[in-house]
C-alpha positions in Angstrom: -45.5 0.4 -75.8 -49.2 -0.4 -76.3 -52.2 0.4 -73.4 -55.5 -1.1 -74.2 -57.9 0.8 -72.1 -61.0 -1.0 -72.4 -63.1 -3.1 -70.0 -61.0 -6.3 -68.9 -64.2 -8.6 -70.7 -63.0 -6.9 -74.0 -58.9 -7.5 -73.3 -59.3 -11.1 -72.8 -61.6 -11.4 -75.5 -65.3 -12.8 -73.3 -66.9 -9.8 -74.8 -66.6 -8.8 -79.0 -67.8 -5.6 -79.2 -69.9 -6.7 -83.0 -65.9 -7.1 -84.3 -65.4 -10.4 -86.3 -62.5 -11.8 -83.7 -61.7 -11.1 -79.9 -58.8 -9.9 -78.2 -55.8 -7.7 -77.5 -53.0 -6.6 -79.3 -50.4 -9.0 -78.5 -47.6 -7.3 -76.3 -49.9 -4.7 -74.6 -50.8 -3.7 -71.6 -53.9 -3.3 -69.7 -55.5 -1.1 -66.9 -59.1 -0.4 -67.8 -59.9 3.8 -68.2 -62.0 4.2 -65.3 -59.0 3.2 -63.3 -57.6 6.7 -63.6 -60.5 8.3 -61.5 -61.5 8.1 -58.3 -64.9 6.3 -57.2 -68.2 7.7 -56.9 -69.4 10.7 -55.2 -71.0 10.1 -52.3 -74.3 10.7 -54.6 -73.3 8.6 -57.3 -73.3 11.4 -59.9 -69.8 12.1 -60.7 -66.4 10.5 -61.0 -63.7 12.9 -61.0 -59.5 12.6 -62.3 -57.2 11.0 -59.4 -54.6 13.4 -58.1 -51.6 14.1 -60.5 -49.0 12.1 -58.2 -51.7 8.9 -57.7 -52.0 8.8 -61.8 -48.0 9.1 -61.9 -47.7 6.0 -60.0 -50.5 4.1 -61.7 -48.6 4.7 -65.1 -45.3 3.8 -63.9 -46.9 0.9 -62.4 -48.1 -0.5 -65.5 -44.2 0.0 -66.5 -44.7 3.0 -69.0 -42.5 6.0 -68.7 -42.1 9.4 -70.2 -39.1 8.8 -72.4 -40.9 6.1 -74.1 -43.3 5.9 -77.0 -47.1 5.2 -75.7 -50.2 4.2 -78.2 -53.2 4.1 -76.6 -56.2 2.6 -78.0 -59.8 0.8 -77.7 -62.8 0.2 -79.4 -63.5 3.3 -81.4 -60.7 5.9 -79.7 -63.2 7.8 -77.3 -61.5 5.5 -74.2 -58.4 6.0 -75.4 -58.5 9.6 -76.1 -58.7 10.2 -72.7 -56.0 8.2 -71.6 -53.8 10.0 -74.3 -54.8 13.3 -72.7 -54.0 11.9 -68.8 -50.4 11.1 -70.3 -50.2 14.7 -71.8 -50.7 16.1 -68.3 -47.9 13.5 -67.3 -46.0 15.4 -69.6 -45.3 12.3 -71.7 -43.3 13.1 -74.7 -44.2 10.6 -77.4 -47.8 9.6 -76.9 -50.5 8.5 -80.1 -54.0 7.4 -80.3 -55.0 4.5 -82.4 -58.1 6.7 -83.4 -59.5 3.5 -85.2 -58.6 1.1 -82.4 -60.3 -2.6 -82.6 -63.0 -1.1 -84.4 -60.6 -1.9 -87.4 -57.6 -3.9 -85.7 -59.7 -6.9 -84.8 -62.0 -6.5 -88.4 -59.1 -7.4 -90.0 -58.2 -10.5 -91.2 -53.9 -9.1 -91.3 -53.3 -8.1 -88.0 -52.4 -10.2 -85.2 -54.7 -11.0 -82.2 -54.0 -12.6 -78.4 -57.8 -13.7 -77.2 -59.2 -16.4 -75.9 -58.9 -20.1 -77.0 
């Protein structure tokens, strides 16, 4: 199972990053990173992890699960590095990073791509 984590412009392919096409890797889902905190301190200053349980649900939402393998990836791995480690605390058992993400992915003229029109 595939989870692109980067902003929605960049799944659907309205924003390119400086990477020669636009896009998603067909077959994956999407819930942006950010998702997986909660808002704003009443300052502004910090953003901080939701609760274990509210993450639970938000994964199993998107339809991943524990038993199954999960590759996370995004522009350049940052993004999805933390997503990787939020499944490790869901005690996911078969999790990877796609450390190059669409930084190579959507450079490539070989690999498939679902983007806009």
């Amino acid at each position: 199972d595939l989870w692109d984590v980067r902003h929605p412009d960049e799944f659907a392919g309205r924003e390119d990053r400086d990477n020669a096409r636009r896009g998603h890797v067909p077959g994956a889902r999407h819930l942006e990173w950010v998702a997986l905190l909660d808002g704003p301190d009443d300052d502004g200053s910090a953003r901080r992890l939701r609760p274990r349980a509210e993450l639970a649900g938000i994964v199993a939402g998107l339809g991943f699960t524990p038993e199954r393998p999960v590759i996370t990836y995004c522009q350049s791995g940052i993004r999805a590095a933390f997503v990787h480690w939020v499944l490790e605390i869901l005690q996911f058992q078969d999790v990877a990073l796609y450390d190059a993400s669409m930084g190579e992915w959507a450079n490539r003229d070989d690999t498939p791509l679902d983007g806009p029109a």
